[in-house]
C-alpha positions as CSV (number, residue, x, y, z in Angstrom):
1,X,96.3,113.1,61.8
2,X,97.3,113.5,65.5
3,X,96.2,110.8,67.6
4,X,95.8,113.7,70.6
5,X,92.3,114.4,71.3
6,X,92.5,117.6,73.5
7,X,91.2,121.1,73.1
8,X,92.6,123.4,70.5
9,X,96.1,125.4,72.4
10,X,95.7,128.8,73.2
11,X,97.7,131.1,72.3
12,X,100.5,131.7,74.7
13,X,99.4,128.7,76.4
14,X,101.9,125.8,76.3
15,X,99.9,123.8,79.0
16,X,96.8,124.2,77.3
17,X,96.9,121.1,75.6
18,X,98.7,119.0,78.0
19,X,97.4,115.8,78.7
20,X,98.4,115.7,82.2
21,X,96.9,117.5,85.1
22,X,99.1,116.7,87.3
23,X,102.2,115.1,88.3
24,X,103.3,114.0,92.0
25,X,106.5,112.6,93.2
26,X,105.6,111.0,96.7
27,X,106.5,111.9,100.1
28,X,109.4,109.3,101.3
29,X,109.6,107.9,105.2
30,X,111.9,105.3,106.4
31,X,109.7,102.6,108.0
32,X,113.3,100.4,109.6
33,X,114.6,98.6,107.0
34,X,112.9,99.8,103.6
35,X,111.5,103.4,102.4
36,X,107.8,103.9,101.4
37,X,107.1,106.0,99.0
38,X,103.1,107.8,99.3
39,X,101.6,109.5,96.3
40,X,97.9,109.3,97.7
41,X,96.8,111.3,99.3
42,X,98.0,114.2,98.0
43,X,98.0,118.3,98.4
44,X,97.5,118.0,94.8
45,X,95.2,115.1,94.1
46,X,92.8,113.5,97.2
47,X,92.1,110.5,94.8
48,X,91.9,108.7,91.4
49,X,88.6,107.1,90.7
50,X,88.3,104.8,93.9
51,X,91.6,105.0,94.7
52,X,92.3,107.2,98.0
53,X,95.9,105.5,99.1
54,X,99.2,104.3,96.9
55,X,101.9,103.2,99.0
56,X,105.1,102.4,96.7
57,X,107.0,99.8,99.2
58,X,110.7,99.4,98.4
59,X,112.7,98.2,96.6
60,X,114.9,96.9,99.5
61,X,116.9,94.7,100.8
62,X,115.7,93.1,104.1
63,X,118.7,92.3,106.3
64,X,118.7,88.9,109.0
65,X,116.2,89.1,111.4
66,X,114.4,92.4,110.2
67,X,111.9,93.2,107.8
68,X,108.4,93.7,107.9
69,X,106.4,93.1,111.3
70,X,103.3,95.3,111.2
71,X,101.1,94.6,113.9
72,X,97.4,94.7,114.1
73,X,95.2,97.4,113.1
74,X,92.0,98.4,112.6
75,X,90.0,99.5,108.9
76,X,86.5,101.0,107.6
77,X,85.3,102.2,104.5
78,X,87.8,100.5,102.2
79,X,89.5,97.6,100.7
80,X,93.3,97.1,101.1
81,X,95.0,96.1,97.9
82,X,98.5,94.7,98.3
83,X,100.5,93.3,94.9
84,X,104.0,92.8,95.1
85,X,107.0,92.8,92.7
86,X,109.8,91.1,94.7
87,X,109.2,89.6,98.2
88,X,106.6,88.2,100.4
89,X,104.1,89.5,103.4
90,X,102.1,87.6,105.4
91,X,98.6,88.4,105.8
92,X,95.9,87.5,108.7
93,X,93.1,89.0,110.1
94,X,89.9,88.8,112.1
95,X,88.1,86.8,109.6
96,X,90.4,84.4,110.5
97,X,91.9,84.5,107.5
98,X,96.0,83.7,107.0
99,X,97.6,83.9,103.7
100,X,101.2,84.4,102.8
101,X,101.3,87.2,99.1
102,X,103.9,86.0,96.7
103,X,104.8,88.1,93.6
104,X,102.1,88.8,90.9
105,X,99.7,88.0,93.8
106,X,96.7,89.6,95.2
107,X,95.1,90.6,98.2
108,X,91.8,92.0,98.8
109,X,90.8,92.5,102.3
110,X,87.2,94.8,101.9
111,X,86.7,96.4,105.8
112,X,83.4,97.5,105.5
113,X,82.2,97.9,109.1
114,X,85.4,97.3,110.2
115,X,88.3,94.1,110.0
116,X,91.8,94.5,112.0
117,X,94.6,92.6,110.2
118,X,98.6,92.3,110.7
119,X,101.1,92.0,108.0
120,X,104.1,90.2,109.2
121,X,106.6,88.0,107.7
122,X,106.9,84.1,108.5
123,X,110.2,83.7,110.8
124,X,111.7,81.1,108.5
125,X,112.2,83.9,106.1
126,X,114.6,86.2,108.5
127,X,117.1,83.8,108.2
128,X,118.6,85.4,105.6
129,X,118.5,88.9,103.4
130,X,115.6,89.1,100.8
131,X,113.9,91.7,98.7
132,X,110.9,93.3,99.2
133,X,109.4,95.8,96.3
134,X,105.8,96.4,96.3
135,X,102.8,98.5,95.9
136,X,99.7,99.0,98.6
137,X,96.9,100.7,97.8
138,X,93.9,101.8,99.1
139,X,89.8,101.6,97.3
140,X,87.5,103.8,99.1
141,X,84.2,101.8,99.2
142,X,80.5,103.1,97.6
143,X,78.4,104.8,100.5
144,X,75.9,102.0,100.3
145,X,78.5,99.1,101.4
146,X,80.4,101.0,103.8
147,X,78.6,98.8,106.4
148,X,78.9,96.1,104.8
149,X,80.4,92.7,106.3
150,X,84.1,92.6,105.6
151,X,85.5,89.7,103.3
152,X,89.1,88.5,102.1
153,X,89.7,87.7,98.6
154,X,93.3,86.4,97.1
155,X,94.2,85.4,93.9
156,X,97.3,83.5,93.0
157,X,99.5,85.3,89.7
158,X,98.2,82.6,87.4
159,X,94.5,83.4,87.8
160,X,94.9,86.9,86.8
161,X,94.3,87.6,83.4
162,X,97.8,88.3,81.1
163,X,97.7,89.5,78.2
164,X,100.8,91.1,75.4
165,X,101.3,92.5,71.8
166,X,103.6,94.4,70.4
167,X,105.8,94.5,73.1
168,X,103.2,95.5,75.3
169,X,102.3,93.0,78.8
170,X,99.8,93.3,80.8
171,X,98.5,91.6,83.8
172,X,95.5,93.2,84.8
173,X,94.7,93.3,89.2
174,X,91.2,94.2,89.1
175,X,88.7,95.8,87.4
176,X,88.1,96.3,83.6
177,X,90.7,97.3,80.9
178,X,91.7,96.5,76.7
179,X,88.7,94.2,77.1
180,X,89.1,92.0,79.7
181,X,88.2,91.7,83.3
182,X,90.2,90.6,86.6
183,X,88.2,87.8,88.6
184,X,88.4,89.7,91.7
185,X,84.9,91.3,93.0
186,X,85.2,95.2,93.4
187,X,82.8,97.3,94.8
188,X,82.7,100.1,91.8
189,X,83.7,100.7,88.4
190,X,87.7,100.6,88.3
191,X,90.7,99.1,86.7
192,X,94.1,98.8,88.1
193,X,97.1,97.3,85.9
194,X,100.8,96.1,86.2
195,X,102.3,96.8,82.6
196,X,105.6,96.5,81.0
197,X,106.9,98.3,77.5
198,X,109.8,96.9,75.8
199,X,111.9,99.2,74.5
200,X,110.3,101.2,71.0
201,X,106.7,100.1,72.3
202,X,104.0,102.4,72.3
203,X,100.2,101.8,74.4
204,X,97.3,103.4,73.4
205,X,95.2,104.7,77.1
206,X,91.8,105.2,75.8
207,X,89.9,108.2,77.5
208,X,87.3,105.9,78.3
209,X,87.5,106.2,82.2
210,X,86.9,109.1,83.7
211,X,89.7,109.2,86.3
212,X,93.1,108.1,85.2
213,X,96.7,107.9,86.4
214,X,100.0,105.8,85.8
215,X,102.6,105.1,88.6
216,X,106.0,104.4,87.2
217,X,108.0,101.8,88.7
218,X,111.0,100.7,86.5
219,X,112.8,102.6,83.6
220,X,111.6,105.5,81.6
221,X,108.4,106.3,79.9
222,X,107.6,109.2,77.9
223,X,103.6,110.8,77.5
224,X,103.0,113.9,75.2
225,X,106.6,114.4,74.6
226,X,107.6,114.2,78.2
227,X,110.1,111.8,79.9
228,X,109.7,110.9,83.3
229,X,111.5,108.2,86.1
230,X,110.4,105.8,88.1
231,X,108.1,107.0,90.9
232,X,106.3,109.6,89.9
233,X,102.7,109.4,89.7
234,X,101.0,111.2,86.4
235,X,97.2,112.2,86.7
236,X,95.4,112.9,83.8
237,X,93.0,114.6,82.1
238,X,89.4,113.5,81.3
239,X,89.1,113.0,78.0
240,X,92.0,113.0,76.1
241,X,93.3,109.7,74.0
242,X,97.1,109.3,75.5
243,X,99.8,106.9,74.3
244,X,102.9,106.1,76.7
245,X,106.0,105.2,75.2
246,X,109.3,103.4,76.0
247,X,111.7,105.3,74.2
248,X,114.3,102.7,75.9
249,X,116.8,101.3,76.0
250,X,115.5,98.9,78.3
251,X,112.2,97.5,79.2
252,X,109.8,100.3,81.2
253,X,107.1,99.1,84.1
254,X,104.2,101.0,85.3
255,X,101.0,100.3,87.0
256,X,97.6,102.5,85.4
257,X,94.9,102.8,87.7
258,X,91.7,104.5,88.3
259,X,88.0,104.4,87.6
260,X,84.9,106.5,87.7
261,X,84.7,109.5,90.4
262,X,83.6,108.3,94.0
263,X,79.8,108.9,95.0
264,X,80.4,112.2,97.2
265,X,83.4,113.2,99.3
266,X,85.5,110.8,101.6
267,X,87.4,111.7,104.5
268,X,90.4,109.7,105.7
269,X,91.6,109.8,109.1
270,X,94.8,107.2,109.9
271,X,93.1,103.6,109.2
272,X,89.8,104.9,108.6
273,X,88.0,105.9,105.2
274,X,84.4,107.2,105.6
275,X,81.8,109.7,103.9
276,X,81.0,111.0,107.3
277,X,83.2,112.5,110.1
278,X,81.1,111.3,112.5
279,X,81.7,107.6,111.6
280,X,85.4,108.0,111.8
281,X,85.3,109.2,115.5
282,X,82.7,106.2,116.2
283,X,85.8,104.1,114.8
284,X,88.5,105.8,116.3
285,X,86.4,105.7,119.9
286,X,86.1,101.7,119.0
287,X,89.3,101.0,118.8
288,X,90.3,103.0,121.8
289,X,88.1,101.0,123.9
290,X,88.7,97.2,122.3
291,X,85.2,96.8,120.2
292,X,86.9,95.4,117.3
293,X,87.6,92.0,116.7
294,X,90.8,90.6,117.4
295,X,93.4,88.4,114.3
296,X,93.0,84.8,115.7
297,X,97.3,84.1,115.9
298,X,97.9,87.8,116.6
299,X,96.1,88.8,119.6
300,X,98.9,90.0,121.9
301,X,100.0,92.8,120.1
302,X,98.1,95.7,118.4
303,X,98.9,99.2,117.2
304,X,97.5,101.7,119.5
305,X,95.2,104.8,118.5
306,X,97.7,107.7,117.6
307,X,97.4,111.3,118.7
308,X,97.5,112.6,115.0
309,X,96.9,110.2,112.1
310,X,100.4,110.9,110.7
311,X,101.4,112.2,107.1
């Protein structure tokens, strides 16, 4: 018995019982010093469950006296979700709120109404090369908290539930998945998972979320028969019982992520994630004139409003 629920092939039709819908390798931009790598949003595919942003960050090598130095900037509509591999970033914002992210880590900043933060890095750390490999991703928010008060949540690698067999590892971020659940308060139905495969194992991805999709970061993973790389994000379809592979020889990592479709369309415009357009010029109008709050620490710098909102 085949462990592939999908519709009977037709004839002809090699696709026809592909479990994937799609697959996107992400737009690369050099951002001085490291390359990002952006799979959402996409021509292809707007979003994954919640999901309407995935920034791969690195891997890199930050040289002396560079590295990351984002200054601050507004967001509404959405939490910011920033786990990272290798590396650190230092986080504050107008909450008040100043954390530094280590590996394993997370940080949830929720905008809601609207929160301007800066990632930086601490200047004791540019005294000498380090790595930075990481992902950033963004979770569109429910309509009815969209104007809601923004909040910070962070959670150090040991508090996130870890769990293996059979050469399978998981540490889940957030949400729900193989029966257990993240600490970290979401505003919808999601899951979002760092796994690793040594080499030979096999997962099981249930079709029990609607939305689905697996980032690879490291090594080679193989769904349905098909081999793919590191950085390629697979999107699949509803419905159908999957299990990714290592076929090794050495260990795979991939994140799985996704949830249950958003509550109505959502626009995104730079920094800003709304269910109305009209919202997102009310934002972009805010920020031109100074009504946001200001990152106590960081208020002498600030990234203005650009002219186009960029790839």
């Amino acid at each position: 018995m085949s462990w592939l629920n999908c519709p009977d092939p037709v004839a002809g039709d090699a696709a026809s019982c592909d479990p994937i819908e799609t697959i996107i390798v992400p737009r690369t931009a050099d951002l001085g010093g490291f390359t990002a790598r952006r799979a959402l949003p996409s021509s292809r595919k707007r979003m994954i469950g919640p999901f309407i942003f995935f920034d791969q960050m690195g891997p890199a090598e930050l040289l002396t006296g560079g590295g990351i130095d984002v200054r601050p900037h507004p967001h509404i509509g959405l939490a910011t979700v920033t786990y990272l591999f290798e590396g650190e970033m230092y986080h504050r914002d107008s909450l008040g709120t100043e954390i530094a992210i280590a590996p394993g880590a997370l940080n949830w900043m929720s905008a809601g109404k609207g929160i301007v933060h800066s990632e930086r890095e601490r200047p004791e750390r540019k005294t000498a090369a380090r790595p930075l490999f990481g992902l950033q991703s963004w979770v569109a928010l429910p309509k009815n908290l969209e104007e809601s008060d923004p909040t910070f949540q962070h959670f150090d690698t040991l508090e996130q539930p870890e769990f293996a067999d059979g050469g399978v590892s998981v540490k889940l971020i957030a949400g729900e998945l193989f029966g257990h659940k993240a600490p970290v308060r979401t505003a919808s139905d999601m899951f979002y998972a760092d796994i690793s495969l040594a080499p030979g194992a096999k997962m099981p991805f249930d079709a029990g979320w609607e939305e689905r999709g697996l980032y690879t970061v490291a090594g080679r993973i193989s769904v349905a028969g098909q081999s793919f790389d590191p950085a390629q994000l697979l999107v699949f379809k509803p419905g159908d019982h999957l299990i990714v592979e290592n076929p090794g020889p050495v260990p795979a990592r991939f994140v799985v992520l996704g949830g249950e479709p958003m509550d109505g369309k959502r626009y995104i415009w730079w920094n800003f994630v709304s269910s109305s357009k009209e919202r997102i010029e009310q934002a972009k109008e805010d920020w031109r004139q100074g009504r946001f709050d200001t990152v106590p620490g960081d208020e002498e710098e600030f990234i203005p409003l650009p002219d186009r909102p960029g790839p």
